[in-house]
C-alpha positions in Angstrom: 0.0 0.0 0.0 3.1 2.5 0.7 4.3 1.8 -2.8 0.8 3.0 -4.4 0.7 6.1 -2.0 4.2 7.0 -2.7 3.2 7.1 -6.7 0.4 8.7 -5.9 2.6 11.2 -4.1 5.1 11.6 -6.8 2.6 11.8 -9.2 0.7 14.5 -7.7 3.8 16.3 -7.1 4.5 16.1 -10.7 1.7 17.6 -11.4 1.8 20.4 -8.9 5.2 21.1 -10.5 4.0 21.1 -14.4 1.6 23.7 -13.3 3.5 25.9 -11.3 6.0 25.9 -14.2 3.4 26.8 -16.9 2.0 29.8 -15.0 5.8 31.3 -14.2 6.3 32.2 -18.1 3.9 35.4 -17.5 4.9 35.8 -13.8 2.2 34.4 -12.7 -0.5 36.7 -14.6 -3.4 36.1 -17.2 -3.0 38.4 -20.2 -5.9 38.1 -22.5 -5.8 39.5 -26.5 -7.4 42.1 -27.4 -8.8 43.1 -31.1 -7.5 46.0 -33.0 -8.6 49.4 -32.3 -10.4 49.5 -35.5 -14.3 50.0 -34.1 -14.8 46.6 -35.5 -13.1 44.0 -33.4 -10.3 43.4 -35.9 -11.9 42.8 -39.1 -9.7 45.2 -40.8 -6.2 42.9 -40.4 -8.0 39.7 -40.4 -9.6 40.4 -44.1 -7.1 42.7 -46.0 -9.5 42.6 -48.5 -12.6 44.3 -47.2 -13.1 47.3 -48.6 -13.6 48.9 -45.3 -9.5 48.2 -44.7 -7.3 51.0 -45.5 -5.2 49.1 -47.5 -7.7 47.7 -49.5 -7.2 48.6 -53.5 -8.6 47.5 -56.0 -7.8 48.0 -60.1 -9.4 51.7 -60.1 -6.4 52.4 -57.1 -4.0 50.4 -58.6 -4.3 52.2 -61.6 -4.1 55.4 -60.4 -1.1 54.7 -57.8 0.8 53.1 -61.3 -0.5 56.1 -63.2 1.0 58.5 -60.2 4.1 57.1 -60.3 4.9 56.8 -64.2 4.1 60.6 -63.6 6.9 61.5 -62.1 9.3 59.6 -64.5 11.3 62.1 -66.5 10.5 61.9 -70.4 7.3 59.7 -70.1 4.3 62.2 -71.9 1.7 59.2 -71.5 1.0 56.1 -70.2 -1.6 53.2 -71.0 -2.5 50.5 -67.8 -4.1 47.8 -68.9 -4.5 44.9 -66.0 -5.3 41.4 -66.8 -5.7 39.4 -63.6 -2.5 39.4 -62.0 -0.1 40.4 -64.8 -0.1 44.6 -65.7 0.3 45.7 -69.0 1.9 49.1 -68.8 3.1 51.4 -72.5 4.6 54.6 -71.9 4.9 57.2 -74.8 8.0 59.1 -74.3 9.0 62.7 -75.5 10.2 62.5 -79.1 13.6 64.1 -78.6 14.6 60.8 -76.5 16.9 57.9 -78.4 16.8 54.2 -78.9 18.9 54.2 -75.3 17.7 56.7 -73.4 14.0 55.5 -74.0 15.2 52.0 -73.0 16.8 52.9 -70.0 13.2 55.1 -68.7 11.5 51.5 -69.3 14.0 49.6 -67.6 13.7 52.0 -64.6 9.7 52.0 -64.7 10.0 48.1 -64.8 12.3 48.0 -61.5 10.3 50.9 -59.8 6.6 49.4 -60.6 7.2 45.8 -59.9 8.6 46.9 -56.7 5.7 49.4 -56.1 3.3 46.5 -56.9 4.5 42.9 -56.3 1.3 41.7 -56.8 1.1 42.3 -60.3 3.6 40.8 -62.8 4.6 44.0 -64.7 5.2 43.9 -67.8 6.5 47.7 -69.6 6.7 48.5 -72.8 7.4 51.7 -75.0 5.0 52.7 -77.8 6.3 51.0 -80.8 5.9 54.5 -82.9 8.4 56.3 -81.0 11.2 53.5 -81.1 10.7 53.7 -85.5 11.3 57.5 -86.0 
């Protein structure tokens, strides 16, 4: 009978130990989560694609933030978006005093600057084919 009331001993105090050990990682104190201060308990960051998130976009945005920033390019008159699913078709009409290089090297840069701007869209840049033929 000892033998079964020193296991149960041990086993208690195995027990007593597991919990005191899993209550110690917090110092001994509950902290509950909380939702995001959003005035709808966290729907914003658990659906990123609501339109009520403020980082929602959707191809109206995303062709204005692409059109924005071809704006700013130096030598770029124009630009024409056209987005097919996930890929972004994007031709820019440069100024007509720009060479073969020069005109390459604008859609090189809006290549590297827009995909990075956009990783969600595969873009794809061209130049209008009348300006590289003059």
């Amino acid at each position: 009978m000892s033998g079964r009331k020193s296991g149960f001993i041990f086993a208690l105090s195995l027990m007593l130990l597991a919990a005191g050990t899993a209550c110690g990682a917090n110092n001994g104190e509950i902290k509950g989560q909380s939702y995001d201060r959003d005035g709808l308990l966290g729907t914003t960051s658990a659906n990123p694609n609501l339109p009520i998130n403020p980082t929602y976009h959707n191809y109206a945005t995303d062709v204005k933030l692409l059109k924005d920033s071809i704006a700013q390019i130096d030598g770029v008159q124009d630009s024409t978006i056209v987005l097919n699913g996930a890929t972004a078709y994007v031709t820019l009409e440069l100024r007509d005093d720009l060479d073969i290089e020069e005109s390459m090297r604008i859609r090189n840069s809006a290549q590297t600057s827009l995909q990075r701007m956009m990783p969600r869209y595969d873009v794809r840049v061209s130049v209008g084919k009348n300006r590289l033929f003059q």
